[in-house]
N, C-alpha and C positions, 0 to 999 in steps of 0.2 A: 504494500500500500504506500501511496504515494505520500511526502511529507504535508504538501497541501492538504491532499483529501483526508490525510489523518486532522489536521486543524479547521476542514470544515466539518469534519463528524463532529467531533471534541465541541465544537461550538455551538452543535443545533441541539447536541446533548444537553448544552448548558441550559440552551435555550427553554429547550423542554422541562428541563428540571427546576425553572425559579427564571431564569431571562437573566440576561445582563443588562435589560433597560427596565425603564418604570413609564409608568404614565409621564405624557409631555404636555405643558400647558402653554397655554397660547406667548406668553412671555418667551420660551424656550430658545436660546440661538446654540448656533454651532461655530465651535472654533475650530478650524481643518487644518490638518499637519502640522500639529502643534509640538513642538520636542519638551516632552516632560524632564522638569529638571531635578523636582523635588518628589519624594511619596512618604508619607507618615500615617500614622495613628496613634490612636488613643481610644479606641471606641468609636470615631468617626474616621472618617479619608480625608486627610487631606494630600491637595496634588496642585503641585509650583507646574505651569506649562506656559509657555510664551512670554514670562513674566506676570500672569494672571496669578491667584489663588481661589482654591475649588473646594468644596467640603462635600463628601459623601456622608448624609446620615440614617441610621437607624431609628426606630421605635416612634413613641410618642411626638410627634411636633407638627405645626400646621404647613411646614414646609416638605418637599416633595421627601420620603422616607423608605429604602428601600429594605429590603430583608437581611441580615448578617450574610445569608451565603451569598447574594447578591455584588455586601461590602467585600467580602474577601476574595471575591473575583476580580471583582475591578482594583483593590491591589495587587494582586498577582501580576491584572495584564501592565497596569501600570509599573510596575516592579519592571517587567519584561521588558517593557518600554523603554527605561531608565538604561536598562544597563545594554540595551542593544542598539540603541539610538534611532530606534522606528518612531515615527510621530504619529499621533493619535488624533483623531476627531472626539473632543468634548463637545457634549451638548447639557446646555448648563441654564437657569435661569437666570435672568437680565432685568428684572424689572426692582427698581429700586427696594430700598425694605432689607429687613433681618432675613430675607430667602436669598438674596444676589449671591450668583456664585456655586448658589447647590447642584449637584450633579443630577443626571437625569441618564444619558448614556455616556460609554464609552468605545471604540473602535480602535482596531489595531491595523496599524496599513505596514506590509512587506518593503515598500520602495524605500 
């Protein structure tokens, strides 16, 4: 099996099993081939990309919240990201407020 078509099974897998995105709301933009510089946590994601900062969250709050296995995917791919220097598509909320910046998806691009 081919290395692509191993990372698109692995991916639809994911998909099926929890998604690596969440609901998108009208605010949402996308930031394309972005080179991640930073990835942390603490209970949330955060992730430095193009000079922006992004937070992935969990649980209770009125801003977009996705599931734990969700968070640990998108550090992973970000991780990946990081250290192999592939840039990523964030798609992130924009509309002013305590939400600016929460994450909604993420994308991994080969080039």
């Amino acid at each position: 099996m081919t290395k692509a078509r191993m990372l698109v099974l692995t991916f639809l897998a994911l998909l099926l099993a929890g998604g690596l995105t969440s609901r998108v709301h009208a605010a949402a933009v996308v930031l394309t081939h972005c080179p991640v510089t930073k990835v942390g946590t603490d209970g949330r994601l955060f992730v430095t990309c193009g000079g922006m900062d992004f937070v992935g969250l969990t649980g209770a709050t009125t801003c977009n919240a996705v599931s734990v296995d969700t968070l640990k995917m998108w550090t992973a791919l970000l991780s990946s990201a990081l250290l192999s220097g592939k840039p990523v598509n964030i798609t992130y909320e924009n509309a002013a407020g305590a939400c600016m910046g929460v994450l909604y998806s993420i994308d991994l691009f080969s080039n």
